[in-house]
C-alpha positions as a Markdown table, in Angstrom:
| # | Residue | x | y | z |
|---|---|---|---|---|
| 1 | Unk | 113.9 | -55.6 | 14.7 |
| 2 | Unk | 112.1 | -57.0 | 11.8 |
| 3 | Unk | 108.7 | -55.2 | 10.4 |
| 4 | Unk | 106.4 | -58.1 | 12.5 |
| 5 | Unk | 108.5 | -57.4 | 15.7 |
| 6 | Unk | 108.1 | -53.4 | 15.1 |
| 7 | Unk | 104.2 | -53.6 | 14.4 |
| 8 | Unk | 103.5 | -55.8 | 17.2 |
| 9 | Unk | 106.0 | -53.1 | 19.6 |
| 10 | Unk | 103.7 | -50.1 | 18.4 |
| 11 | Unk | 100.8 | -52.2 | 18.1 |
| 12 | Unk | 101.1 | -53.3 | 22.3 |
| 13 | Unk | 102.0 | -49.5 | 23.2 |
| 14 | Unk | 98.7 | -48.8 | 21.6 |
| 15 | Unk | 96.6 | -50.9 | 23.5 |
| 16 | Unk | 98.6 | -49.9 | 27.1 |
| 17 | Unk | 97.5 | -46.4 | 26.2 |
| 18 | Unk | 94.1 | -47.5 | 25.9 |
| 19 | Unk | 94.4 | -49.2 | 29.4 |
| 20 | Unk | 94.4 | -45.3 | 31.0 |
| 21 | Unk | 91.4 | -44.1 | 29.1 |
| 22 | Unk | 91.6 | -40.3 | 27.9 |
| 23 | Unk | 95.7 | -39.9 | 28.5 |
| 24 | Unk | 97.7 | -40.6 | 26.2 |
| 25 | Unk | 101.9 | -40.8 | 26.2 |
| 26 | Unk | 101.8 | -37.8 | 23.3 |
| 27 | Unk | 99.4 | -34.7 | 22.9 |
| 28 | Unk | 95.9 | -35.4 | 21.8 |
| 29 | Unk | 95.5 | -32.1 | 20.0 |
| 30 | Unk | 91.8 | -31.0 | 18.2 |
| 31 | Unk | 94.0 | -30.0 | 15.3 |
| 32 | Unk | 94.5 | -30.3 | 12.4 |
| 33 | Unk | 91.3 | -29.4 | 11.8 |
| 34 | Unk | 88.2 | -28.1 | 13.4 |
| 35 | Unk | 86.4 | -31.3 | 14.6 |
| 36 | Unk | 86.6 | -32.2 | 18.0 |
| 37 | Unk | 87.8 | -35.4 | 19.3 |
| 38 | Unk | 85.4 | -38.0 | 21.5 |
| 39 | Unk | 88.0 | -38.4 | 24.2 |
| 40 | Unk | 89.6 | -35.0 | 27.0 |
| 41 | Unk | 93.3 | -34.7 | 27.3 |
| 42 | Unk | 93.0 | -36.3 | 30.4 |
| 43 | Unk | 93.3 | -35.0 | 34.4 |
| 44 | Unk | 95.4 | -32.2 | 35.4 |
| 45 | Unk | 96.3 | -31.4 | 31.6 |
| 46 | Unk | 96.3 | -28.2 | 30.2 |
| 47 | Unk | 96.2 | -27.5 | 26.5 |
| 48 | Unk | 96.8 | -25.1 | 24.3 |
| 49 | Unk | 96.0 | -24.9 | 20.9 |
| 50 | Unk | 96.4 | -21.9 | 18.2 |
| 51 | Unk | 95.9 | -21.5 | 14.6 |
| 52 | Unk | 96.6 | -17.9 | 13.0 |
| 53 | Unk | 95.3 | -17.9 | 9.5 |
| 54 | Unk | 94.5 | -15.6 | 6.1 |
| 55 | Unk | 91.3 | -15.6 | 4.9 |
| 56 | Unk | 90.4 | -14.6 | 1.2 |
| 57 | Unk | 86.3 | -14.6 | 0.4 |
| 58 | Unk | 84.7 | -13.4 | -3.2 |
| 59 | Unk | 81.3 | -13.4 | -4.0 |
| 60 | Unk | 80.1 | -12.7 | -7.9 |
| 61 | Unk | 76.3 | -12.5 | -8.3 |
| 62 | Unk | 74.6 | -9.0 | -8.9 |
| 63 | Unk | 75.8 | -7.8 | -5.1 |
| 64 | Unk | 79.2 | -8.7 | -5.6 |
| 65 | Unk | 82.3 | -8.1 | -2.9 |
| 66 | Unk | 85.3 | -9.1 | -1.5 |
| 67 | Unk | 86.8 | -10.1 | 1.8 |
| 68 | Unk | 90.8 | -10.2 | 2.5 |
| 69 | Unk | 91.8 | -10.6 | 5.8 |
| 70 | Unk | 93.9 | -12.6 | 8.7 |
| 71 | Unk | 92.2 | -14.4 | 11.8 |
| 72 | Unk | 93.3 | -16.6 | 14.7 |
| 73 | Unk | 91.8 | -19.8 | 15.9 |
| 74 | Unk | 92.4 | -21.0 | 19.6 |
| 75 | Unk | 91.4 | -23.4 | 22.4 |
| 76 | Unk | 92.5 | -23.9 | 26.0 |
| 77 | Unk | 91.7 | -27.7 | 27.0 |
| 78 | Unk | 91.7 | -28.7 | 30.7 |
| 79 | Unk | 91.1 | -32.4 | 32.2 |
| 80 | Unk | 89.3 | -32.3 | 35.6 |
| 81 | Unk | 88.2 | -34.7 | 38.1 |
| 82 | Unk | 87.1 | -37.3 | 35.8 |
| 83 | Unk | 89.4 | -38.9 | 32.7 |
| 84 | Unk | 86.3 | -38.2 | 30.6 |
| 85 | Unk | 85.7 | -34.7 | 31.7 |
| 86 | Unk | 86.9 | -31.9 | 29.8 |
| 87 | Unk | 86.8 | -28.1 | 29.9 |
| 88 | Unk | 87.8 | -25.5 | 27.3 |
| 89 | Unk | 87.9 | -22.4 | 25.8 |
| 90 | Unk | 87.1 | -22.4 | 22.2 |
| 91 | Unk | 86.9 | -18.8 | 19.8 |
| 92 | Unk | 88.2 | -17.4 | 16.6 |
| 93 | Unk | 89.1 | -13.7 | 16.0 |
| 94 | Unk | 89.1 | -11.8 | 12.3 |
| 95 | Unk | 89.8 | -9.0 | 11.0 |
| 96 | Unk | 89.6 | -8.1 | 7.8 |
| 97 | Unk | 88.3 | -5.6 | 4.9 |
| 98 | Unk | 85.3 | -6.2 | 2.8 |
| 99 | Unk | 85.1 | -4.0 | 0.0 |
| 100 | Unk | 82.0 | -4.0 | -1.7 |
| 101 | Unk | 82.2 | -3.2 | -5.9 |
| 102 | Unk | 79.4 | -1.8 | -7.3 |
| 103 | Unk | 79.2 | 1.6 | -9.4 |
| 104 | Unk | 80.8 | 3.2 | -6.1 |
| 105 | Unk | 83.2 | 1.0 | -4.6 |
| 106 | Unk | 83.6 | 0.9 | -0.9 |
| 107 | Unk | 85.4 | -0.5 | 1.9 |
| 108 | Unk | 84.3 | -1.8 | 5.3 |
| 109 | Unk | 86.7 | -2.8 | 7.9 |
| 110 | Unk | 85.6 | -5.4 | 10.6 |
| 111 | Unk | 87.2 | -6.9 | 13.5 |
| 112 | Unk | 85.6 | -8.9 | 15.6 |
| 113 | Unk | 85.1 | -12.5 | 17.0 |
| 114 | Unk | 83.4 | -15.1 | 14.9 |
| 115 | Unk | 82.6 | -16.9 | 18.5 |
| 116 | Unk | 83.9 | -17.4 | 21.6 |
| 117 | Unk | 82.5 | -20.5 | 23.5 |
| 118 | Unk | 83.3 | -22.0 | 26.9 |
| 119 | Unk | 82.2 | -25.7 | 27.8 |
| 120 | Unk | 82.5 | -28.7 | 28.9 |
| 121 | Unk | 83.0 | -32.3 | 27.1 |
| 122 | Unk | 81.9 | -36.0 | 28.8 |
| 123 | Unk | 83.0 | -39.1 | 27.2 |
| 124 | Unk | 79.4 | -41.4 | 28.1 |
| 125 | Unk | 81.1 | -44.6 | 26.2 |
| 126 | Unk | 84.2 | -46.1 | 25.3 |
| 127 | Unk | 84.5 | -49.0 | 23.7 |
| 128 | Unk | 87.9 | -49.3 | 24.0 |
| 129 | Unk | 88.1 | -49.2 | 28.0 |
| 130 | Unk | 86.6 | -52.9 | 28.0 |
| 131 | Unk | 87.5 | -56.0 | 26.1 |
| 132 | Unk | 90.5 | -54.7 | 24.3 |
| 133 | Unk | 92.2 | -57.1 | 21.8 |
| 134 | Unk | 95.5 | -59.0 | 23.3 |
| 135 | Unk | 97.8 | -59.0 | 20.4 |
| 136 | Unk | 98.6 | -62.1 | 19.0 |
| 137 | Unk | 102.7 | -62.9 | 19.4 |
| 138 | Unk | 102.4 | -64.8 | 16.6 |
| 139 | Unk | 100.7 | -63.9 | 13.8 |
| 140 | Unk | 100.9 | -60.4 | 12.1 |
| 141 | Unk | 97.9 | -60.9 | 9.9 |
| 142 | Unk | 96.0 | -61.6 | 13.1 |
| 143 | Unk | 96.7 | -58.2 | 14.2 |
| 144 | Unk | 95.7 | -55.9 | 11.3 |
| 145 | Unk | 92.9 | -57.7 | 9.7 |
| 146 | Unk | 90.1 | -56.0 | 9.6 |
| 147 | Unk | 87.2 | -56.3 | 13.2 |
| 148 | Unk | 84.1 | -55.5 | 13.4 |
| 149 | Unk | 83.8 | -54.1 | 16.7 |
| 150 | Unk | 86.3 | -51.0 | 15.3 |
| 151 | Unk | 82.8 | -49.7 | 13.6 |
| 152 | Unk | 81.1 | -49.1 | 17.3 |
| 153 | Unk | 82.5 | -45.8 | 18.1 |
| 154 | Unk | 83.7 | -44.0 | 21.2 |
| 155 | Unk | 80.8 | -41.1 | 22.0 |
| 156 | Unk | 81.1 | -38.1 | 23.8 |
| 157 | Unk | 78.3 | -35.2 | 24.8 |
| 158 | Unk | 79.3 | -31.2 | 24.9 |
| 159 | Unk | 77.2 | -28.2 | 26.2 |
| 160 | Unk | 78.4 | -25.0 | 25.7 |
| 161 | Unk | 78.0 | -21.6 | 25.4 |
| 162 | Unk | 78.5 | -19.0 | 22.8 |
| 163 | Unk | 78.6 | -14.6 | 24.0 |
| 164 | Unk | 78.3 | -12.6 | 21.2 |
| 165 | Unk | 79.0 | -8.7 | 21.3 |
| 166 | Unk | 76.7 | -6.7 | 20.2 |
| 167 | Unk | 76.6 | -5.2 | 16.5 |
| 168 | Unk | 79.1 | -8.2 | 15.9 |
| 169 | Unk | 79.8 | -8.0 | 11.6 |
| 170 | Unk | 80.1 | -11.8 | 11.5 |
| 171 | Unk | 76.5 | -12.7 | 13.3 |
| 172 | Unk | 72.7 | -11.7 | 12.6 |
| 173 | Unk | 71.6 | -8.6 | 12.9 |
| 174 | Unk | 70.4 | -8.3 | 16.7 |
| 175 | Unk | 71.8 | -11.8 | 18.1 |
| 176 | Unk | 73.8 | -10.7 | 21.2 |
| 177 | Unk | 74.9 | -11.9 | 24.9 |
| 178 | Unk | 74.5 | -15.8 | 25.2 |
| 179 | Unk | 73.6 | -18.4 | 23.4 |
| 180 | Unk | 73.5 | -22.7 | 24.2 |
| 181 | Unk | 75.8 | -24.6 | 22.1 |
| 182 | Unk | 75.7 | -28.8 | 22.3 |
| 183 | Unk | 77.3 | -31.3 | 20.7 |
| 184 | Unk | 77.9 | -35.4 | 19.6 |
| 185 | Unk | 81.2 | -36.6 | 19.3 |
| 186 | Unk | 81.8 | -39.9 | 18.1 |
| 187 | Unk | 85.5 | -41.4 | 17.1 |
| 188 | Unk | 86.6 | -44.6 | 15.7 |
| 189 | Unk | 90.4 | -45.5 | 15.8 |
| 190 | Unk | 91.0 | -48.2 | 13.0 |
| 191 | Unk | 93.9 | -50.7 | 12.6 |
| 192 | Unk | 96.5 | -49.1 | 10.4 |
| 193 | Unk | 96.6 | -45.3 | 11.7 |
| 194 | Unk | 93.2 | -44.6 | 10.3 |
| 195 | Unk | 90.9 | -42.2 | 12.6 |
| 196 | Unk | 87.8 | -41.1 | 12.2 |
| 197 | Unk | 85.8 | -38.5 | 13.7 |
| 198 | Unk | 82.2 | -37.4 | 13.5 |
| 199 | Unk | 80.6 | -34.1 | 14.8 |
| 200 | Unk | 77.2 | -32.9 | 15.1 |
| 201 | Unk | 76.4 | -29.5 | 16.3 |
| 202 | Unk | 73.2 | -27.3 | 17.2 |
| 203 | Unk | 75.0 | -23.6 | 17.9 |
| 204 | Unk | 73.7 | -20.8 | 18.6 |
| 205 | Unk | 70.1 | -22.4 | 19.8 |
| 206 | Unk | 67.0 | -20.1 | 20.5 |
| 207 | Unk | 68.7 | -16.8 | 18.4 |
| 208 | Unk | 68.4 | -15.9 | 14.1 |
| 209 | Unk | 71.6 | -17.3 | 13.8 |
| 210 | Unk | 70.5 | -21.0 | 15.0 |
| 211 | Unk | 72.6 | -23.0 | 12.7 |
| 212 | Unk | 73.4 | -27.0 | 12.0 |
| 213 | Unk | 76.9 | -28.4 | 11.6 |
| 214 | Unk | 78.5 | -31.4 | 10.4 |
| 215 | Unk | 82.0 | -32.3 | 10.5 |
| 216 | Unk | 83.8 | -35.2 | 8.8 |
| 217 | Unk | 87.3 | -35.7 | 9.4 |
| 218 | Unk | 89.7 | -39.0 | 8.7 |
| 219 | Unk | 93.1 | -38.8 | 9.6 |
| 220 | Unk | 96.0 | -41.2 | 8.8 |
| 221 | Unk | 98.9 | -41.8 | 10.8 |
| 222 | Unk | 101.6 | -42.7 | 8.7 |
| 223 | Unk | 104.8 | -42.4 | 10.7 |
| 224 | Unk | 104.9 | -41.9 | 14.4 |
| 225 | Unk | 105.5 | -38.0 | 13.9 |
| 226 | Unk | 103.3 | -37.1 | 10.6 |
| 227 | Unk | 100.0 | -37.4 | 10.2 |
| 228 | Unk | 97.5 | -36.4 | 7.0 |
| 229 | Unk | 93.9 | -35.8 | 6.7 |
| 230 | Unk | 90.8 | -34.8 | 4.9 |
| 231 | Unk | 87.7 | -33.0 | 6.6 |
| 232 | Unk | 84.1 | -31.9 | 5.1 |
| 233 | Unk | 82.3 | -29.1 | 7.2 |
| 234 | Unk | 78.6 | -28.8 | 6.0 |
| 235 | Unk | 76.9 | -25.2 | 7.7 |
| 236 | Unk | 73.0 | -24.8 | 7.5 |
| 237 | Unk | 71.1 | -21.8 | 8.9 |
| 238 | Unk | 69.0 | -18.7 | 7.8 |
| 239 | Unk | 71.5 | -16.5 | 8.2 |
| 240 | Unk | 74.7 | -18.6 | 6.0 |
| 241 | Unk | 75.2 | -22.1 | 4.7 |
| 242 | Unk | 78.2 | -23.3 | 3.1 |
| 243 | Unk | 80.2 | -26.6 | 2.5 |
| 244 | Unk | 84.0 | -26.3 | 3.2 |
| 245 | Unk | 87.1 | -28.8 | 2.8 |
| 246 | Unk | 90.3 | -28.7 | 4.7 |
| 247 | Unk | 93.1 | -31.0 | 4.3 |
| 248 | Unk | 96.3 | -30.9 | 5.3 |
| 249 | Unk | 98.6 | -31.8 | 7.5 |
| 250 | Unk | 100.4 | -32.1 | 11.1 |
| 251 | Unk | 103.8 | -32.8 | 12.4 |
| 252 | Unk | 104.8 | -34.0 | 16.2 |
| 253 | Unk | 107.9 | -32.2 | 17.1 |
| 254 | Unk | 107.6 | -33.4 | 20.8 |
| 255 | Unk | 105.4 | -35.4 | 22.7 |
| 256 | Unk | 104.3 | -32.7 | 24.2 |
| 257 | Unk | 104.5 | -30.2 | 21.1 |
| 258 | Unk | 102.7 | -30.2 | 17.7 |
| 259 | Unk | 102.7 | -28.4 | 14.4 |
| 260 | Unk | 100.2 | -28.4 | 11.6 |
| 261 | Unk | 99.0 | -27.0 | 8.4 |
| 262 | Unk | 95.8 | -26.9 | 5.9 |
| 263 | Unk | 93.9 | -25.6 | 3.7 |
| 264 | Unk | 90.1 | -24.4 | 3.6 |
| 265 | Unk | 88.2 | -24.1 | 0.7 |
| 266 | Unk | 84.3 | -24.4 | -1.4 |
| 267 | Unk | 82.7 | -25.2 | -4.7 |
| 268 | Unk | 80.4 | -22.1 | -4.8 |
| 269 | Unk | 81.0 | -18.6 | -5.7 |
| 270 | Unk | 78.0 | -16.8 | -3.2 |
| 271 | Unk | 80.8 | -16.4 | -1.6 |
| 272 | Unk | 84.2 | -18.5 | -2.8 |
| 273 | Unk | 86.1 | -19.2 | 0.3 |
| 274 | Unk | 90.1 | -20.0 | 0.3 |
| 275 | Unk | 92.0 | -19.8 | 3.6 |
| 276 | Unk | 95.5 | -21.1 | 5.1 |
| 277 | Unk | 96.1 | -21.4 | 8.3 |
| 278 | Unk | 98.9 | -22.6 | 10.3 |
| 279 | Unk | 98.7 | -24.1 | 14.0 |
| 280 | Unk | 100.4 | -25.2 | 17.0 |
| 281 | Unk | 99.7 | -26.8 | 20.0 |
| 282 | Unk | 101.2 | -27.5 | 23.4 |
| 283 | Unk | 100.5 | -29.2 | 26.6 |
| 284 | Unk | 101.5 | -29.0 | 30.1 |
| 285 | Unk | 101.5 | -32.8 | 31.8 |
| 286 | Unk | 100.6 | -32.6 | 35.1 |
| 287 | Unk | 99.2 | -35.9 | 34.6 |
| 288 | Unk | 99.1 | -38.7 | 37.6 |
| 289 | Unk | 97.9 | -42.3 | 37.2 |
| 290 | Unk | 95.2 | -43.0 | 39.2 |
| 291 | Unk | 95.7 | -46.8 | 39.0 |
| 292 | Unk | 98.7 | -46.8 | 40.4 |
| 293 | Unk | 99.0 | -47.1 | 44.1 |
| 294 | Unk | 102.0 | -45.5 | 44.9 |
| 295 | Unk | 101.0 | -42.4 | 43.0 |
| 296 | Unk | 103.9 | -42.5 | 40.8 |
| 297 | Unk | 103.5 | -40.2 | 37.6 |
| 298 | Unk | 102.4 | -41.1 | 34.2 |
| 299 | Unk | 105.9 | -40.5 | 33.2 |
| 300 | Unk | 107.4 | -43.5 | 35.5 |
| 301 | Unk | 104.4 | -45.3 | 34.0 |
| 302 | Unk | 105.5 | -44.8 | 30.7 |
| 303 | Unk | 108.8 | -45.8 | 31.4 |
| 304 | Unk | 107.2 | -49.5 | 32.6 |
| 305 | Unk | 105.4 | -49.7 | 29.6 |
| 306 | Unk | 108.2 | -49.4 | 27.8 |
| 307 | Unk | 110.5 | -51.8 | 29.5 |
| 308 | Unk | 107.2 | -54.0 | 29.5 |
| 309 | Unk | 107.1 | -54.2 | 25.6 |
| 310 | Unk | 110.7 | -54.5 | 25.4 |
| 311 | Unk | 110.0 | -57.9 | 27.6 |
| 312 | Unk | 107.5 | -58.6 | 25.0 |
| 313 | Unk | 110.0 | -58.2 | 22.3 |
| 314 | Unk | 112.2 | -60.5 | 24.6 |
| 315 | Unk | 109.4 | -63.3 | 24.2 |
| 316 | Unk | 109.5 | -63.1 | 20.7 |
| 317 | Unk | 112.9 | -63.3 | 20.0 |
| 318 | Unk | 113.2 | -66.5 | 22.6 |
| 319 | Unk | 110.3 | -68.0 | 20.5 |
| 320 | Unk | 111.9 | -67.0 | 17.0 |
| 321 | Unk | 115.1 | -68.7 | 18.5 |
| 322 | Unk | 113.5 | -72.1 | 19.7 |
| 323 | Unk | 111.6 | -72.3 | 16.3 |
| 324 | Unk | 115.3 | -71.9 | 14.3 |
| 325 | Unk | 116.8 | -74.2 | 16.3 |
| 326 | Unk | 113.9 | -77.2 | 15.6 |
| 327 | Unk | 114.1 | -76.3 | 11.9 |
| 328 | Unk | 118.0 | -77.1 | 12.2 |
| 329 | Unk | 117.1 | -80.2 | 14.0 |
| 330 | Unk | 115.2 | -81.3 | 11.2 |
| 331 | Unk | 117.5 | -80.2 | 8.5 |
């Protein structure tokens, strides 16, 4: 199969995956990175996502210390009733030691979690769902020039809730119990395996720890099982504000079954922040189209799709063939 025929294979796959909203054929995982995507992992799928990671913090000013220390990351994502509903389980768990070096140095060792959150996730537009592009058989430029429409992003809404223990070493003094948490996703999916993903966050609403979060993320697709990317996290609040960068990387071992890396860091020294972290996650399809009649799984779909753009393929090749033959004609 030449390059045109193999874009224009991937590029119709893409756009029958569109066709069934939130599922997709291969996991739709959160990581790398800790944005969150616009659209769920679709009805009657479970997620699971984990990240363990080591953690190394250093602050040099007057009150100087130091923080060494390992931590988990980890999400459980479920689709129910609706293709744009989604619930999950969101939290991060540290432990570490800050020592603290002054004339007398000493050690303090914490273990806690940084939050625990449970929610819920509603896609309220998609502008892929209506309208979507038919490729053009013909004309590979046709098909990855640039459109305008790719800048209207999908949008999705979260509300949330954070618990906090109480005397927790990684919030406010006094902040305890729970706490509302809401979101705005948006996501643009751009010709070419580009991605990008926009969060804005109010957490921890109505406490001293009420903060405001950005996150920036673009991620490139550049083989059907590796994919790049680059995030900026911007934190704002009495209590701690911060700008962090992650990039890294992640690695599709199944459809079902992901890998990643990264790397966390900032430009300040009140304190300097360096983590790595490595992350999994894994899904369990229990997924059924509900455009097809005869209830047949999204497995049996994907098997028509398939056969579907191998008739496409088909086409091309006939048309390729006719066109030879004229230019022998002529010759």
């Amino acid at each position: 199969m030449n390059p045109i025929k193999s874009t224009l294979f991937i590029f119709i796959s893409f756009i029958s995956s569109l066709a069934f909203a939130q599922y997709t054929d291969v996991i739709n995982s959160n990581r790398p990175g800790v944005s969150r995507s616009a659209f769920s992992v679709g009805t009657n799928v479970a997620q699971f996502e984990v990240g363990p990671y080591m953690l190394k913090e250093k602050r040099t000013p007057a009150t100087s210390y130091e923080v060494d220390g390992f931590g988990v990351d980890f999400a459980t994502r479920y689709g129910l009733l609706w293709e744009e509903l989604e619930l999950n389980i969101e939290g991060s768990f540290q432990s570490d030691t800050k020592t603290y070096n002054s004339s007398i140095t000493a050690e303090d060792k914490r273990a806690n979690f940084k939050f625990l959150t449970i929610g819920a996730k509603y896609l309220i537009y998609d502008p892929y769902k209506k309208g979507e592009d038919k490729p053009n058989l013909y004309s590979w430029k046709a098909n990855h020039k640039f459109k305008w429409k790719t800048l209207i992003p999908a949008v999705s809404i979260y509300a949330g809730a954070n618990y906090d223990t109480k005397n927790n070493p990684y919030t406010a003094q006094g902040i305890e119990g729970f706490s509302p948490k809401v979101m705005i996703a948006t996501q643009n999916n751009f010709n070419g395996g580009w991605v990008f993903v926009m969060n804005l966050i109010k957490d921890r609403i109505g406490t001293d720890q009420s903060d405001f979060q950005y996150i920036l993320t673009l991620t490139h697709s550049f083989s059907p099982k590796w994919v790049v990317f680059g995030e900026t996290q911007g934190i704002k609040s009495d209590f701690y504000a911060d700008n962090l960068f992650r990039f890294g990387g992640g690695y599709l071992w199944t459809k079902d079954f992901q890998l990643d890396t990264a790397v966390t860091f900032n430009t300040k020294d009140t304190p300097s922040v360096f983590g790595v972290n490595f992350g999994m996650s894994y899904r369990l399809d229990f997924h059924k189209d509900k455009e097809i009649d005869n209830g047949t799984s999204a497995k049996d779909e994907g098997e028509r799709r398939k056969n579907k753009s191998k008739k496409t393929t088909d086409v091309i090749e006939e048309y390729n063939k006719k066109h030879k033959r004229k230019d022998q004609n002529f010759n």
